[in-house]
C-alpha angles and dihedrals in degrees: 000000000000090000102060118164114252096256097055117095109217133210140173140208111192129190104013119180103228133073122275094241091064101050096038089061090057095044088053092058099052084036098125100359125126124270090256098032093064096041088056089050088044096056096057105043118112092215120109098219085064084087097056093045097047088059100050086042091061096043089058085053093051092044090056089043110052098022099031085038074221117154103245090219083072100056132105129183108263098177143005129174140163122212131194115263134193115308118227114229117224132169123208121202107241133182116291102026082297122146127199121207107232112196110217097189128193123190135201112240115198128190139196124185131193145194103250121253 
């Protein structure tokens, strides 16, 4: 992704609290739709991680728009990909003296967007 072709808006959500398995089945369901088609899907998913990715989502758009000078009703979603981030590292009391780890994870989720060909 650093090398992103000239005509592909980039964002960038870091530092997400949610696992990256979460987030990755609702990425490869926008992954090549258009801009209002996701959002609509979006909208109406019943999964926590849609908020998130809306944002990021938005912020791509803005970043064609105003940078790429590129019309938001053109684009579709190039790429979308969630990366592990940081974990998090919690401990829980448990009977006995016992502890157990408890992993609060967070992920990175990137976005392109391009003007359809």
């Amino acid at each position: 992704m650093a090398n992103t072709p000239s005509n592909q808006a980039l964002a960038h959500g870091r530092f997400i609290r949610g696992s990256v398995s979460k987030v990755r089945r609702v990425l490869d369901q926008i992954r090549g739709r258009s801009y209002r088609e996701a959002l609509i899907m979006l909208e109406f998913m019943p999964y926590r991680s849609t908020g998130p990715i809306t944002k990021v989502l938005r912020s791509a758009v803005a970043n064609a728009e105003n940078n790429l000078g590129l019309d938001p009703s053109t684009l579709v979603i190039a790429s979308a990909i969630a990366d592990m981030g940081p974990c998090l590292k919690r401990f829980r009391p448990r009977a006995q003296g016992r502890a157990y780890a408890i992993k609060k994870q967070t992920c990175h989720i990137s976005i392109a967007v391009a003007p359809s060909t």
